[in-house]
C-alpha positions as CSV (number, residue, x, y, z in Angstrom):
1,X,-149.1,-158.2,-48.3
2,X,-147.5,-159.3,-45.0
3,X,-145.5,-162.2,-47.0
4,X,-144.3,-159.4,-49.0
5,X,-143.2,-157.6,-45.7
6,X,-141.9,-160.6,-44.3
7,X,-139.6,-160.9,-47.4
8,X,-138.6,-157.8,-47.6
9,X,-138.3,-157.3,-44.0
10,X,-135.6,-160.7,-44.4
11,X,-133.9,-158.9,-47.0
12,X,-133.4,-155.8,-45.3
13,X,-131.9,-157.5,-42.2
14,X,-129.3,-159.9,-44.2
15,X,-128.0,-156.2,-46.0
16,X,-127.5,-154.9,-42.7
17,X,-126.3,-158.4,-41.8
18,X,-123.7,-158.0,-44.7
19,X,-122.4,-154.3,-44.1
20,X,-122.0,-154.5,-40.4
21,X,-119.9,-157.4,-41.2
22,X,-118.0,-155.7,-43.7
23,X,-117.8,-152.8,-41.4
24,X,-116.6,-154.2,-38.9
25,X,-113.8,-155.8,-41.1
26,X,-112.9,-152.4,-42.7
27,X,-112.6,-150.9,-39.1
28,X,-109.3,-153.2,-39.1
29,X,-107.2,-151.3,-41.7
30,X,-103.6,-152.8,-42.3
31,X,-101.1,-150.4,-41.4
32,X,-97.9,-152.3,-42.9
33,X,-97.2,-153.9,-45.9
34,X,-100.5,-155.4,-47.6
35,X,-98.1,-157.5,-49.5
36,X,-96.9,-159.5,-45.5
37,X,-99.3,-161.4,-44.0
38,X,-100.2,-160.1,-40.3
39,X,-98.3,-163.1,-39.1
40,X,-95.3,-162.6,-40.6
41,X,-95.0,-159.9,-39.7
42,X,-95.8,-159.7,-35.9
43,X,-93.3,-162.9,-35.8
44,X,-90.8,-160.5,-37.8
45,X,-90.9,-157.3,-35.6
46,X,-91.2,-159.1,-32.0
47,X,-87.7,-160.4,-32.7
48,X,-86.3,-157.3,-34.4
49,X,-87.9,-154.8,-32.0
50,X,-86.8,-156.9,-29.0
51,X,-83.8,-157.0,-30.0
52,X,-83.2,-153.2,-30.8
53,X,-84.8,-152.2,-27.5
54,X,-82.4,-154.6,-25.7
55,X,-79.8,-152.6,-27.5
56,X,-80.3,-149.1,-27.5
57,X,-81.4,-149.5,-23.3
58,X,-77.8,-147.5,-22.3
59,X,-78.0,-145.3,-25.5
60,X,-81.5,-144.1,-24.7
61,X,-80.3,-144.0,-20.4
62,X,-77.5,-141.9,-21.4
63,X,-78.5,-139.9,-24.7
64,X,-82.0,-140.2,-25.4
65,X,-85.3,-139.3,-23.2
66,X,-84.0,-142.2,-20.7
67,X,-86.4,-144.0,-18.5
68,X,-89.3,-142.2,-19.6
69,X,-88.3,-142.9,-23.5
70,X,-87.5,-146.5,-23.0
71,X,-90.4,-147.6,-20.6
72,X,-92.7,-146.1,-23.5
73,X,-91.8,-148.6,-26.3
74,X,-91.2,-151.0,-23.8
75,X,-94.8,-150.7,-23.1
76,X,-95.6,-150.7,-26.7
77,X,-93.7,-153.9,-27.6
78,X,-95.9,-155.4,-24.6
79,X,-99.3,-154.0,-25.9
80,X,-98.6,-155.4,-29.1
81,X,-97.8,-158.6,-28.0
82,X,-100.7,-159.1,-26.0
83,X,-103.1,-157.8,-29.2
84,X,-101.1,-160.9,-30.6
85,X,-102.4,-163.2,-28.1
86,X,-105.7,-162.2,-28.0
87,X,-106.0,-163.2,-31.5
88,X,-105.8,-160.0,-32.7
89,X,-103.3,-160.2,-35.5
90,X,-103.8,-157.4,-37.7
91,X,-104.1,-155.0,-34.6
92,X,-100.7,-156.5,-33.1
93,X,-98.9,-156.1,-36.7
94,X,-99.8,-152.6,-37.1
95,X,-98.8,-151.6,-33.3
96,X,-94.9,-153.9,-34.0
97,X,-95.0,-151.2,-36.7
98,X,-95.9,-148.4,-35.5
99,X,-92.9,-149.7,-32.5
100,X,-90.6,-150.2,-35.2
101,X,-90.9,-146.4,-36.6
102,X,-90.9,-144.9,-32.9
103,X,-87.8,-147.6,-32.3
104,X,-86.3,-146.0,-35.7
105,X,-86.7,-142.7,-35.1
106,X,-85.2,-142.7,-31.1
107,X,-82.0,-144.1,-32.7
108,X,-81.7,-142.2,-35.6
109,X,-81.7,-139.0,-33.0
110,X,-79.3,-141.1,-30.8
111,X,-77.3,-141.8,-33.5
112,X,-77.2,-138.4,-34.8
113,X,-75.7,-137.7,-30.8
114,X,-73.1,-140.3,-31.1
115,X,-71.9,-138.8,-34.3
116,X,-71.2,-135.7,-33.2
117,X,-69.4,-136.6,-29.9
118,X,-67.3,-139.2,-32.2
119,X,-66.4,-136.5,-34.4
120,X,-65.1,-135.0,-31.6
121,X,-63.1,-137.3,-30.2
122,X,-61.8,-138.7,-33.3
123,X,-60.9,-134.8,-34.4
124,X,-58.7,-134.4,-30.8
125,X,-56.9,-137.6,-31.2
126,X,-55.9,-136.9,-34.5
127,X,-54.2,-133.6,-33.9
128,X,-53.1,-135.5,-30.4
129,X,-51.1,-138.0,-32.6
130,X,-49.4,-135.8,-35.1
131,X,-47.6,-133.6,-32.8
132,X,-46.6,-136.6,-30.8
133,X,-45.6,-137.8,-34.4
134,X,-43.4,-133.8,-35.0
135,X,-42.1,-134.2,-30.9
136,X,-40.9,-137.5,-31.2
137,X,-38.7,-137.0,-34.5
138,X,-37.7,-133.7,-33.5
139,X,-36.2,-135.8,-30.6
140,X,-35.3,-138.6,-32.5
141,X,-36.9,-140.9,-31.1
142,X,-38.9,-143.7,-32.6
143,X,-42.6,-143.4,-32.9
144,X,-45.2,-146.3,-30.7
145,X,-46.4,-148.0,-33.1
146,X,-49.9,-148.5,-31.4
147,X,-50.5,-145.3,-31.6
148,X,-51.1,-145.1,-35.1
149,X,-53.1,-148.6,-35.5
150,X,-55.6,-147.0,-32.3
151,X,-55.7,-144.1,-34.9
152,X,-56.6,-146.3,-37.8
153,X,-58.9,-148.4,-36.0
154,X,-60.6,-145.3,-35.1
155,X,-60.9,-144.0,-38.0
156,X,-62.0,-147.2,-39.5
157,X,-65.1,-147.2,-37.5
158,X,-65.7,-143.8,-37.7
159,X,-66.3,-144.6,-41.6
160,X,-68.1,-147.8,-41.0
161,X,-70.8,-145.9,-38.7
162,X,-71.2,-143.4,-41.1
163,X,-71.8,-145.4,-43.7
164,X,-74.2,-146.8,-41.2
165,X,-75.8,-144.1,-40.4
166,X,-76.3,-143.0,-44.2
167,X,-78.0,-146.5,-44.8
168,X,-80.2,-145.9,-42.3
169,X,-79.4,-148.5,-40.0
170,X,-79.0,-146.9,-36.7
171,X,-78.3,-149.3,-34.0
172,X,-75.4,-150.5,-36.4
173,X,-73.9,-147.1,-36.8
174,X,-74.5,-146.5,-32.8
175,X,-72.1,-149.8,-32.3
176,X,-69.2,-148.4,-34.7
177,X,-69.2,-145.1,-33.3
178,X,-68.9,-146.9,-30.0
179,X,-66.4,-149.3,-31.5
180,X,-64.2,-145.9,-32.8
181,X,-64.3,-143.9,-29.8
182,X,-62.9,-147.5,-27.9
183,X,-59.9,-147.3,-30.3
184,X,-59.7,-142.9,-29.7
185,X,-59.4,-144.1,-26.2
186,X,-56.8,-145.9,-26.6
187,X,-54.6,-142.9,-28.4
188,X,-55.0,-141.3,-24.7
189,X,-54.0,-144.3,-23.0
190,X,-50.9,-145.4,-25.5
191,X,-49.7,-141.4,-25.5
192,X,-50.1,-141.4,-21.6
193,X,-52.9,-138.0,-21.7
194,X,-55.3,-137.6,-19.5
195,X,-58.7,-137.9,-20.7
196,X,-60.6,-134.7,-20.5
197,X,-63.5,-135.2,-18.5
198,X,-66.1,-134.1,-20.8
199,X,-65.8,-137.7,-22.5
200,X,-66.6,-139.6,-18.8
201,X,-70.1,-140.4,-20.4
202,X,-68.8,-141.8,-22.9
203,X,-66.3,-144.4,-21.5
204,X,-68.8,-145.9,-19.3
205,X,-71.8,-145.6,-22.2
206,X,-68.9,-147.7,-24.3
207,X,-69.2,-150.6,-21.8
208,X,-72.7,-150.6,-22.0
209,X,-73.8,-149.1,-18.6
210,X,-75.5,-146.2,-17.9
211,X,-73.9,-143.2,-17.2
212,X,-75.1,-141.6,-13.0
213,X,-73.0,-137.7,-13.0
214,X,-71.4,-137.1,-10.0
215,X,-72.6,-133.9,-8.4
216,X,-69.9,-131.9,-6.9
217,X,-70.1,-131.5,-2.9
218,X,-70.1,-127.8,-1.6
């Protein structure tokens, strides 16, 4: 009788044994890809996101949730890494992920901002350049040349972001509509107009600085 109990008392305890060990495994549920190995995939995103993060700093400063916005998935990025080296590989690969989307989502709202001001900009400097185009042969007088290749630069990029942008890949699209509002610029500075001051943001956001408004002094 108690050699029975003793048996079935050993069984009993390597079940439990088993399915707190499997527990404990399932408690661990991958939340990318099962088809990447958690490796590859923290390797993978560390790059990427780093690099993304580095990128979109000014855009986020200027046009996103600023500090707040940026020190969050800065502080992600970090948590994950650390899971990482802790040896916690699965938990770091599905915290790069869930930066990744948070990363994707900030830029595609950013993106969304630098659109719109592009559209803008690129609308005025087209109507800029073709009554310089109807003054200048009413007059007679020959058109500047750089005028019209800032125009088609501009435009150029503003097609390249959007294409960008429709692809889904943000931070790309963000760098064109950067890249076309340089060459919109440029139609101010070749035609000799002032820059309205609505676009300051914008010319210092283009160098990749972030943008401190002057408040006016009573």
């Amino acid at each position: 009788m108690i050699k029975g109990l003793r048996y079935y008392i050993i069984f009993f305890l390597i079940i439990f044994s088993f399915s707190s060990a499997n527990a404990q495994f399932e408690q661990v549920k991958k939340e990318f890809d099962p088809l990447y190995h958690a490796t590859d995939v923290v390797m993978q995103l560390s790059y990427d996101n780093f690099k993304r993060i580095k990128l979109l700093h000014s855009a986020i400063m200027n046009y996103g949730g600023g500090k707040e916005e940026f020190d969050r998935v800065v502080d992600t990025y970090a948590e994950a890494s650390a899971l990482y080296f802790q040896n916690k590989t699965i938990e770091s690969a599905n915290l790069f992920t869930k930066n990744k989307k948070d990363i994707d989502e900030i830029a595609a709202r950013i993106a969304k901002v630098y659109k719109n001001d592009t559209d803008k900009l690129h609308t005025n400097i087209i109507k800029m350049h073709v009554k310089y185009n109807v003054k200048m042969s009413i007059k007679g007088e020959r058109v500047n040349p750089q005028s019209e290749t800032a125009l088609r630069g501009a435009s150029g990029g503003v097609q390249l972001a959007n294409d960008y942008l429709d692809r889904s890949r943000y931070v790309e699209a963000i760098t064109y509509f950067r890249r076309a509002k340089e060459n919109c610029f440029l139609v101010y500075k070749v035609l000799e107009v002032p820059l309205p001051e609505e676009f300051n943001k914008d010319i210092v956001d283009n160098k990749n600085q972030i943008y401190v408004s002057k408040e006016k002094k009573i």
